[in-house]
C-alpha positions as a printed Julia matrix, in Angstrom:
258×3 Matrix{Float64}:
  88.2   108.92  112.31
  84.55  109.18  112.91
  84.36  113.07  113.26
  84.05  114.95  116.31
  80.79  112.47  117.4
  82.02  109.29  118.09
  82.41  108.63  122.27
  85.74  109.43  123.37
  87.37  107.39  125.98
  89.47  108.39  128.65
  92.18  106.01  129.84
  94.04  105.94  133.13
  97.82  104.59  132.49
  99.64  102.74  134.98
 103.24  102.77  134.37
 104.39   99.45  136.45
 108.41   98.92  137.08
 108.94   96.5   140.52
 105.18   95.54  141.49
 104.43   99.4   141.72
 102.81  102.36  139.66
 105.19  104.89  138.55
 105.73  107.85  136.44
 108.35  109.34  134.66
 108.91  112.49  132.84
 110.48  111.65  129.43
 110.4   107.98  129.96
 113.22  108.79  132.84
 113.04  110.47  136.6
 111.02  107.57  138.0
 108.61  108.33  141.08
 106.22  105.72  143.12
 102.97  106.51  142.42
 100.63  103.47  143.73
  99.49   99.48  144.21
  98.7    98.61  140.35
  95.59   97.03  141.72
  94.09   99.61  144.44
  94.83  102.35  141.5
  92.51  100.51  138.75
  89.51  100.19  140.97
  90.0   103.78  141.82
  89.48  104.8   138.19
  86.99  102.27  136.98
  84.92  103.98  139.99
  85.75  107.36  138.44
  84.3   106.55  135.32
  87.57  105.3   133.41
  86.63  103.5   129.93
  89.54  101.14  129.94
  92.56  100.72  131.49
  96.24  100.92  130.38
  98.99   98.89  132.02
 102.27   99.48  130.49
 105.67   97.67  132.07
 107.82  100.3   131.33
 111.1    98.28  132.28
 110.21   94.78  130.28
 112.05   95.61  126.81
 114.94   97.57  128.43
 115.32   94.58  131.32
 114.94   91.96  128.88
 112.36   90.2   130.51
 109.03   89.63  129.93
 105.87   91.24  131.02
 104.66   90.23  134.57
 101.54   87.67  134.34
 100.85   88.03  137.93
 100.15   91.94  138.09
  97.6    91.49  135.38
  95.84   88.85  137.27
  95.68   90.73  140.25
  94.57   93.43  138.35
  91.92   92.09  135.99
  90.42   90.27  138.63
  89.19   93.73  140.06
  88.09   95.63  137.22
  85.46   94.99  135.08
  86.4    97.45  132.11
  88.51   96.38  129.65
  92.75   96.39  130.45
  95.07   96.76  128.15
  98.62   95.45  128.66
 102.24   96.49  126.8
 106.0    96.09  127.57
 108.14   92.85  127.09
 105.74   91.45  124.42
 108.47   90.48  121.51
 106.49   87.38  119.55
 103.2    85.4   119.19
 103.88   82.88  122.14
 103.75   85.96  124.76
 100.61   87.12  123.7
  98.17   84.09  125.02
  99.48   84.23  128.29
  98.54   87.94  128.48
  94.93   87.4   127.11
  94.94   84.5   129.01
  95.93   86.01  132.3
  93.03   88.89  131.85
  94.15   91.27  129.2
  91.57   92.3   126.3
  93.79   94.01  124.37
  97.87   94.1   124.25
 100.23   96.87  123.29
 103.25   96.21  120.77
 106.08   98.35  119.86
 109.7    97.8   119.61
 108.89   93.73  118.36
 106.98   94.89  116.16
 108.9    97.4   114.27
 111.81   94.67  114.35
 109.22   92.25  112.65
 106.37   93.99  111.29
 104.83   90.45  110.55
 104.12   90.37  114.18
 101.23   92.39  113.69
  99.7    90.36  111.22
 100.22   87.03  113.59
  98.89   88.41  116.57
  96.15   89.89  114.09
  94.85   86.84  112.71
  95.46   84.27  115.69
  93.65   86.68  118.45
  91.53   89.2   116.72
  92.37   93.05  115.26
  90.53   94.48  118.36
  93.18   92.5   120.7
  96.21   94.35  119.05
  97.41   97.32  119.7
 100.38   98.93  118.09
 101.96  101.66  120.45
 103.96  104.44  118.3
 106.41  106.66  119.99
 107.94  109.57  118.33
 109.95  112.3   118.46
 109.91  115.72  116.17
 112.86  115.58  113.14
 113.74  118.02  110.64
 115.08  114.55  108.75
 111.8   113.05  108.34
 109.33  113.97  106.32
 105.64  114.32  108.31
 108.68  115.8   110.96
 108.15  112.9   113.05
 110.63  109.76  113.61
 109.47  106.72  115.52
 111.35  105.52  118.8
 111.74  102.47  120.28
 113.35  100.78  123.37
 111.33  102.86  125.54
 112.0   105.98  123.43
 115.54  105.53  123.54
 116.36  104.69  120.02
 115.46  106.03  116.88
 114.37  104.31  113.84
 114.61  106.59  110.79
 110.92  105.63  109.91
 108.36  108.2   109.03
 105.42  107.74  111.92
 102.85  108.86  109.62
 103.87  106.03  106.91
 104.63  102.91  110.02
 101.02  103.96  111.11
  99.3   103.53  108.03
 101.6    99.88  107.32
 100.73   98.77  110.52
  97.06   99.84  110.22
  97.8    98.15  106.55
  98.99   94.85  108.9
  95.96   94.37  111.26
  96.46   96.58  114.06
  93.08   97.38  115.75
  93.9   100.7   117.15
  97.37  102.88  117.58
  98.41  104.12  121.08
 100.23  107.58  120.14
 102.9   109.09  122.38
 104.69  112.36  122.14
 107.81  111.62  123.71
 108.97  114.9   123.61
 105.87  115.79  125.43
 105.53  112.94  127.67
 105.83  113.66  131.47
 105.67  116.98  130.88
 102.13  118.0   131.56
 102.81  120.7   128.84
  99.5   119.55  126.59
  99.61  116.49  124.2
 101.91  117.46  120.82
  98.48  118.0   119.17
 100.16  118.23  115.53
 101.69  114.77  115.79
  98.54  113.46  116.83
  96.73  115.04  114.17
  98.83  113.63  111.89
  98.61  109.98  112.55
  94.9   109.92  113.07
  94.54  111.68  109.43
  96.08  109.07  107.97
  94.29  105.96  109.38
  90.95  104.93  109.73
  91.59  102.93  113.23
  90.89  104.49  116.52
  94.12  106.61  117.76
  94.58  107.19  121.6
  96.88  109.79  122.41
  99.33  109.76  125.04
 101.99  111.88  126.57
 101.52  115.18  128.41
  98.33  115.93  129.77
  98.56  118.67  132.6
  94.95  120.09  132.22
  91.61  119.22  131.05
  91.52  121.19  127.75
  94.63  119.6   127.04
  92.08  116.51  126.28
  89.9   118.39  124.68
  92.08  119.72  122.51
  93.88  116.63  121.84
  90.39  114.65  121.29
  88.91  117.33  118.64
  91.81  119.46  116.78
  94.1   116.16  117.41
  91.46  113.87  116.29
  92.23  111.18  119.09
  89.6   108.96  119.85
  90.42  108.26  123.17
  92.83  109.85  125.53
  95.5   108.17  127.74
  96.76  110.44  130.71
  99.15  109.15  133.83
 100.57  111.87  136.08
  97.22  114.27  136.3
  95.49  110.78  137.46
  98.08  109.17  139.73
  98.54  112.89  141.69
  94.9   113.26  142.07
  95.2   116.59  140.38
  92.18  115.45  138.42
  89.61  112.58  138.79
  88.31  110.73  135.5
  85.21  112.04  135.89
  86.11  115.61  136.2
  87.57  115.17  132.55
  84.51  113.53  131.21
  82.07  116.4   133.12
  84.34  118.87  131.55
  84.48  116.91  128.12
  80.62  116.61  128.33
  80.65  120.49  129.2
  82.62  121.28  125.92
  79.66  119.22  123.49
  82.05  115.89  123.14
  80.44  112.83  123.65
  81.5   110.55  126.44
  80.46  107.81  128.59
  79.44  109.18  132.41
């Protein structure tokens, strides 16, 4: 990507299972974090660049991704919201967009039917579409990472490094990378899987899963080459504000939006 000068943008995640903000370590060990609503006008006051909104129990309940959180919660934001879980073809994308979204996030449909990408792609725009990759280190595969799916509950046997240049390949406007084995853990993003991905593409990557402190995004932003960062637990436990990132980012010589 761009080198170390492009602006890097931070992104608050809400996790939403039952109308509420959660988090989980792992994908698993659920706790109650917040309103979705009261949480995004907290961090678009902090400084956030976008917003993530990700229904973490829509693929593994079988049921699609709830329209009326996103209009409750685009209504009171002004920066752009990006919405995942539940999406599985075209037809559940317009109501998204049309309900507030800018951008979606795909992953299990997609790796069922990579042609999804190119649909949603051409009918809505590359910058609306965005593929989510989960992964998981494996001695079996050969960049050592295998994509997950089903909420990073099943593996795949594909390479992470080859799905993101296909879907890249396919239309995808950016990729929204997660560590599972990091994930929750607030142990520092898995900087070498990041690195990895974004090395390989030319899209933007945002990197998710395990930020615990604030070099953690600066390390994940420069040595993983993520061009934006998505964080959850150091947010929703006020053990850092979005703006103390970007003063500290700033601090460090990274370009960022105040």
């Amino acid at each position: 990507m761009g080198g170390e000068m492009a602006i890097k943008r931070i992104i608050p995640c809400l996790d939403i299972k039952d109308g509420r903000v959660v988090k989980g370590v792992h994908f698993v060990k659920i706790k109650d974090a917040a309103d979705p609503a009261e949480a995004a006008i907290t961090y678009e006051k902090q400084g956030a660049d976008e917003i993530a909104f990700l229904d973490i129990a829509a693929t593994t309940e079988k049921r699609k991704t709830r329209i009326d959180w996103i209009k409750k919660v685009s209504r009171v934001i002004n920066i752009p919201l990006t919405v995942g879980g539940g999406i599985k073809d075209l037809v559940d994308v317009e109501p998204i967009l049309k309900a507030g979204a800018s951008k979606i996030s795909v992953n299990t449909a997609v790796v069922k039917n990579p042609y999804l990408i190119e649909e949603i792609s051409k009918k809505f725009g590359k910058k609306s579409i965005i593929i989510a990759i989960d992964g998981k280190k494996s001695n079996k595969i050969k960049s050592g990472f295998e994509v997950y799916v089903r909420g990073g509950s099943t593996e795949t046997g594909i390479d992470v490094v080859e799905w993101a240049r296909r879907v890249e390949e396919s239309g995808a406007g950016e990729l929204l990378v997660t560590s599972i084995d990091a994930d929750g853990t607030k142990e520092g993003y898995d900087i070498e899987f990041t690195r990895k991905i974004a090395e390989s593409v030319k899209i933007p990557v945002i990197a998710s899963g395990g930020a615990g402190t604030l070099e953690d995004i600066r390390l994940v932003l420069t040595e993983g080459k993520a061009e934006a960062a998505l964080a959850a637990s150091i947010f929703h436990f006020h053990q850092y504000t979005v703006r103390d990132v970007k003063k500290y980012l700033k601090g460090k010589g990274l370009e960022v939006k105040l």
